[in-house]
C-alpha positions in Angstrom: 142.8 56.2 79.0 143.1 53.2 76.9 145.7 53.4 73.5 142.5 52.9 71.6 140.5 56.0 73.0 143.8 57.9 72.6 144.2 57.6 68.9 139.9 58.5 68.7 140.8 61.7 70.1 143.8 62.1 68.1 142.5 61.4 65.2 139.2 61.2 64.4 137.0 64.4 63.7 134.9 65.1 67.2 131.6 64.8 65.4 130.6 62.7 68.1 131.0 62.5 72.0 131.3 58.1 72.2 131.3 56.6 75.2 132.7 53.3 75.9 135.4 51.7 73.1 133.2 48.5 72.0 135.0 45.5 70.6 132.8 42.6 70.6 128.9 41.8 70.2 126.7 38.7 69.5 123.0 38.7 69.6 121.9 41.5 71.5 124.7 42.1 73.7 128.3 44.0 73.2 131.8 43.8 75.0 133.5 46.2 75.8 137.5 46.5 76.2 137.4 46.0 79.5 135.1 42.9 79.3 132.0 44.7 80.0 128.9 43.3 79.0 126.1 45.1 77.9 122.6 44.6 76.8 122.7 47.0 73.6 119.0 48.7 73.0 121.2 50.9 70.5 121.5 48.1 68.0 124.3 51.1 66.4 120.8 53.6 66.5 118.0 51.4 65.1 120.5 49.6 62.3 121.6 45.7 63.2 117.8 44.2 63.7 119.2 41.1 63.7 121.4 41.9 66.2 125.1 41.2 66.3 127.1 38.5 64.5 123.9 36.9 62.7 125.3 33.6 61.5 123.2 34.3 58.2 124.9 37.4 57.6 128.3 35.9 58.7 127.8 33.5 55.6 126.7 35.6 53.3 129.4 38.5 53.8 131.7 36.2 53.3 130.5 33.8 50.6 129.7 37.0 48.8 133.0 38.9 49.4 134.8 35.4 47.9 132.6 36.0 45.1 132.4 39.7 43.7 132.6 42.8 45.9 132.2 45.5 44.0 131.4 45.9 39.7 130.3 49.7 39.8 127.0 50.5 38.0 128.4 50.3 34.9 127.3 46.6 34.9 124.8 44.9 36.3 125.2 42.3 39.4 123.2 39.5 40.2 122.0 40.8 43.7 120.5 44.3 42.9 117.7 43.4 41.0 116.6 40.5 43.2 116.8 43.1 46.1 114.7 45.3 44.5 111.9 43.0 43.4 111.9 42.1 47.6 111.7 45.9 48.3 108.9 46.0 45.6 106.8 43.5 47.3 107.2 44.3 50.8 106.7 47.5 50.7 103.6 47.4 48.4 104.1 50.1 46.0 106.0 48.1 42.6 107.6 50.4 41.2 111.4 50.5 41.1 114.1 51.2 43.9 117.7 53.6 43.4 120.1 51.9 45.6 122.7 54.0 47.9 125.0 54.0 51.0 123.0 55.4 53.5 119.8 57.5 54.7 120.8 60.2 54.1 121.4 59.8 50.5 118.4 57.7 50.1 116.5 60.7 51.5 118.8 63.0 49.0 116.9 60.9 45.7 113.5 61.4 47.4 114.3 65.3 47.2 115.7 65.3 44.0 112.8 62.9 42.4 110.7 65.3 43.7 112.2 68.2 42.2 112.7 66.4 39.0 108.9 65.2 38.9 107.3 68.7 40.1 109.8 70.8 38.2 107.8 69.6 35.1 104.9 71.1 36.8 105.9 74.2 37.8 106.3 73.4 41.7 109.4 72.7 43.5 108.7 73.4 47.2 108.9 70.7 50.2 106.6 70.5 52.7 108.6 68.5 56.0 107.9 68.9 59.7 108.3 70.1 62.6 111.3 68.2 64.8 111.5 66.2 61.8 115.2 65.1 60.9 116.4 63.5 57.7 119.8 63.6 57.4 123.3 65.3 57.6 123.6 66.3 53.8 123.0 70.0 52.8 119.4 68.8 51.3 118.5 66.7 53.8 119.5 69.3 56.3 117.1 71.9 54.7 114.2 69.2 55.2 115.3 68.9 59.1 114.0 71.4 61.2 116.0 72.1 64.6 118.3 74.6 63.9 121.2 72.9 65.9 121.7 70.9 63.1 121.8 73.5 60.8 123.8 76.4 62.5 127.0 77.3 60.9 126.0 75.2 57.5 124.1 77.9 56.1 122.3 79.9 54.0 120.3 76.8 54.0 118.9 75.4 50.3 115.9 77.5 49.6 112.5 75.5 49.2 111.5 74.0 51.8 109.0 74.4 54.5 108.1 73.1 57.9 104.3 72.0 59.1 103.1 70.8 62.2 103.2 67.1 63.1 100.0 65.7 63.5 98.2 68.9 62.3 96.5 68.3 58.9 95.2 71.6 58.9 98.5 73.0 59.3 99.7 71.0 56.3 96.8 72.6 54.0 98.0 76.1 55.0 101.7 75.5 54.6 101.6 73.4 51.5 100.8 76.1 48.3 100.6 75.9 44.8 104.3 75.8 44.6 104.3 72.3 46.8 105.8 69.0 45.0 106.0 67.3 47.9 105.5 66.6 51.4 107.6 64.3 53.3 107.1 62.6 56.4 108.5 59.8 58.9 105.8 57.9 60.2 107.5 57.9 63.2 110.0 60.9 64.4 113.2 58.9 65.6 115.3 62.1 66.4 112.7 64.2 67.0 111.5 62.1 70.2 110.2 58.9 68.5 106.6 60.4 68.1 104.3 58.5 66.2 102.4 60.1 63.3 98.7 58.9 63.8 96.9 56.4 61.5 94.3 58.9 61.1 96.9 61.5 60.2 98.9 59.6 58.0 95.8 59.0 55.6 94.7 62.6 55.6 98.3 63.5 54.0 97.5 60.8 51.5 94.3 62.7 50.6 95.7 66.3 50.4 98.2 65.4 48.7 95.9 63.1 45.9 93.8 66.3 45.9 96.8 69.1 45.2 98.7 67.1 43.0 101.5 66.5 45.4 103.7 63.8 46.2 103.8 61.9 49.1 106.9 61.0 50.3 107.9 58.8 53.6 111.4 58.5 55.0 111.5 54.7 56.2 115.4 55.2 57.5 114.4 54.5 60.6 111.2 53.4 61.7 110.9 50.8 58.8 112.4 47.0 58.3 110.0 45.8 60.4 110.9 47.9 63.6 107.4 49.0 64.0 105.7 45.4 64.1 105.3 45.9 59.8 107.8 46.1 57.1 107.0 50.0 57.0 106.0 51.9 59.2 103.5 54.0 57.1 101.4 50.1 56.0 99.9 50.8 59.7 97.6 53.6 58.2 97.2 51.4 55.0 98.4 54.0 53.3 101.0 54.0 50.1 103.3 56.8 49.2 104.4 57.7 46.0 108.3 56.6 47.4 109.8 55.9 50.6 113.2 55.5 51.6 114.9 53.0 53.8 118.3 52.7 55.4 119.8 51.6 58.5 118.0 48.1 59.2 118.4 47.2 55.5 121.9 45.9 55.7 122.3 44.8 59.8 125.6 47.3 60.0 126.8 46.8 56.1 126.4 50.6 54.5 122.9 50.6 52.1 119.9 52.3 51.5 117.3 52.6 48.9 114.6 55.2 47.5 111.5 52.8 46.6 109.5 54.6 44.2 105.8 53.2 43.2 105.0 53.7 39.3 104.5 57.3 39.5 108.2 58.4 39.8 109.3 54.7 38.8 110.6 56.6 35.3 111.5 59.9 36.6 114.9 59.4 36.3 116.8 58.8 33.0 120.2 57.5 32.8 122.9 60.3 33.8 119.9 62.1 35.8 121.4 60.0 39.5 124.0 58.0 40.5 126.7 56.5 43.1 129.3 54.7 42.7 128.9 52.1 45.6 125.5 52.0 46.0 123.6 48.4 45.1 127.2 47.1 45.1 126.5 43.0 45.2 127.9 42.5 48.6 125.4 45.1 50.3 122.9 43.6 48.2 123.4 40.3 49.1 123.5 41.1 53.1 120.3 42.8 52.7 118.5 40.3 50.7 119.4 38.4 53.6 118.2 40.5 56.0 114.8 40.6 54.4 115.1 36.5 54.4 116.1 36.3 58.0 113.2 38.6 59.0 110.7 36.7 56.9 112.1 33.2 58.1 112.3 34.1 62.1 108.8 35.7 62.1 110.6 38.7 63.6 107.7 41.2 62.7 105.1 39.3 65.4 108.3 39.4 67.6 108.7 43.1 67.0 105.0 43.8 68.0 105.0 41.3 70.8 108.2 42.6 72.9 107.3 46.0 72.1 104.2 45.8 73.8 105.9 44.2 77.0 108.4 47.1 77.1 105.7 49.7 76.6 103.8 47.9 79.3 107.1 47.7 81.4 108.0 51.7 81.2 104.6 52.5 82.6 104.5 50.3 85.1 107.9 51.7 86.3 105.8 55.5 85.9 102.7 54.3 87.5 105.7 52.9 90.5 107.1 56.4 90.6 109.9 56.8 88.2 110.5 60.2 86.9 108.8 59.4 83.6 106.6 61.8 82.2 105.1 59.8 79.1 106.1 56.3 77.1 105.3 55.9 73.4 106.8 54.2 69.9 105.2 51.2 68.2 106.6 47.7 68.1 110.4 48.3 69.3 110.7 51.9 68.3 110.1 53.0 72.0 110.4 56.6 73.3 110.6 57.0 77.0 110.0 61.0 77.9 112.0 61.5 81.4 110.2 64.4 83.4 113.7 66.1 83.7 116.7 65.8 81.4 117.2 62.7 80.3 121.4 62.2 79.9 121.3 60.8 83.6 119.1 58.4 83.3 120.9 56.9 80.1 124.2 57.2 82.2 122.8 55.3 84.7 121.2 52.8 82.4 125.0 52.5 81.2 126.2 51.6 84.4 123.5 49.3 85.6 124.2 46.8 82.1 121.6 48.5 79.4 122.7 51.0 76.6 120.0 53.5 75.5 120.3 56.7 73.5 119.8 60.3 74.6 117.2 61.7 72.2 117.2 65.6 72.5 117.3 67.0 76.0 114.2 64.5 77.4 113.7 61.4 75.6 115.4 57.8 76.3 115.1 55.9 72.8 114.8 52.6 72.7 115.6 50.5 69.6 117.1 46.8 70.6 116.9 44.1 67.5 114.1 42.9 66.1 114.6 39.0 67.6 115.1 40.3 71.2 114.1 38.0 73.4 111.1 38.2 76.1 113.8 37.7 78.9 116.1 40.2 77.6 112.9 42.8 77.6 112.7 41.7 81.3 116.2 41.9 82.0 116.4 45.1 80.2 113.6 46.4 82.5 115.0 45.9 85.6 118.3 47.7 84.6 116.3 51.2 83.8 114.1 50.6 87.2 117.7 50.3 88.8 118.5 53.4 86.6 116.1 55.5 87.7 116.1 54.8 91.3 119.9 55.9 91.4 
């Protein structure tokens, strides 16, 4: 055992069961200490799109850091604003964004705008979903449905309720007169990256116009152009009353956002929210970056057009006779179902060059950076049809 793994086990909380100690990436690929190589279709679960080491970012992290790290929100900086503008614009609602460290929180200020708005109206109830997950905080926790997450956190924050996915029928009998809100990902990451259909997705738009609810989207994952669009939910043509977004927003540097459109845009009054790193100038710089980058590199065709190869590529390996029972995602947000338990297969996958992610007991997700390249897909591929045949 290495010194390094050594002082993780010492040390560190065991929240999480890592495998190998990582020490170097560039592009799509990642060292390990042992001089490893791998192809990394983690990208650190759906978060550096632009893969490792982007020279853009490079600069900017560190012309930024020379400049001004940190001011607290006490003042304003010159990167916040401009970021939020961007989020305004490609993400189609106006409106104004509340800047954080993470999904979690992000999805923490769509509960709480929520409750603030609906509060007012005499509701306060959430409708989520079934295998829906939204984060690790004791509200976002409430919103996520398997109990695993929940057990031993409890009693859980009262209202909140779960309806099927995909089921718009379901929604009308769960969601009462008590209902603010109803909050969906357009795409389940953790749940077994199941898409939410077009068709569905504009129904909830429609209930909720005609009860007087909000409709809220949790972007964390599925959105910064993973899906082949900024957002995931702009597929249905569809636009919430807020969404948040996370993870792909800064490529590794800690930020998220609630986006609100010009319902909830006024909600909150100074005092009502607020963090003391969030929409710091260095995040805000990476991720106008980001957005730049993305625009710049035409990574959104990219996303759609490698996607499709590796959906194309995991049923060919089914229809060859690999123990896969479905494929699914959109763009590179791809969910490979195994028809047994999937940990195996990612092992395997680990050993023959690829890194994956288990994703409950039978899913393989699939989330590489958005400029992968079409011989990476390829090169990927091969390593899961070795995979599988071990």
């Amino acid at each position: 055992m290495s010194e390094t793994r050594e002082l993780f086990d010492r040390w560190q909380m065991h929240t999480y069961a890592p495998g190998p100690v990582l020490v170097s990436g560039r592009g799509a690929r990642v060292t390990d200490e042992t001089g490893r190589e791998y192809l990394d279709f983690t990208a650190g679960i759906a978060v550096c799109v632009l893969g490792h080491a982007h020279p853009a970012v490079l600069e900017t992290l560190s012309a930024q850091a020379a400049k001004l790290t940190h001011c607290s929100n006490l003042f304003v900086n010159e990167h916040a604003p401009r970021l939020a503008a961007r989020l305004a614009a490609v993400g189609g609602l106006g409106g104004r964004s509340f800047f954080a460290n993470s999904g979690a929180e992000a999805n923490e200020c769509l509960i709480k705008l929520a409750r603030k708005w609906g509060n007012a109206r005499g509701k306060n109830r959430i409708v989520a979903f079934e295998h829906s997950f939204h984060g690790r905080t004791l509200a976002t926790l409430a919103a996520t449905w398997k109990a695993k997450y929940r057990d031993g956190f409890g009693p859980d924050m009262p209202g909140f309720a779960f309806a099927k996915y995909n089921d718009l029928d379901d929604v009308a009998r769960v969601a009462g007169n008590d209902t603010a809100a109803v909050l969906v990902e357009a795409i389940q990451g953790e749940g077994g990256v199941t898409p939410a259909t077009d068709g569905f997705l504009r129904g909830l738009r429609r209930l909720c116009d005609e009860r007087n609810m909000l409709l809220l989207c949790d972007e964390v994952q599925c959105g910064m152009g993973r899906t082949g669009d900024w957002f995931a939910f702009r597929h249905a043509d569809i636009a919430p009353d807020a969404f948040s977004v996370a993870k792909g927003l800064g490529n590794g540097f800690p930020v998220g956002a609630a986006v609100a459109g010009e319902k909830l845009s006024d909600i909150f009054t100074p005092g009502a929210h607020g963090t003391t790193f969030g929409g710091n100038p260095l995040a805000c710089a990476v991720a106008r970056t980001v957005i730049d980058v993305i625009e710049r590199e035409n990574l959104l065709d990219n996303a759609k057009a490698r996607g499709e190869e590796l959906l194309a590529g995991f049923r060919a390996l089914r229809e060859a006779g690999a123990p896969i029972a479905d494929v699914r995602g959109r763009g590179l947000m791809i969910g490979v179902e195994t028809a047994g338990p999937a940990a195996p297969h990612v092992e395997a996958m680990r050993k023959a060059g690829l890194l994956a992610i288990l994703t409950g007991e039978n899913v393989i997700r699939l989330v590489p950076p958005l400029n992968i390249g079409a011989g990476e897909v390829a090169e990927a591929l091969a390593a899961a049809k070795t995979a599988f045949a071990r």
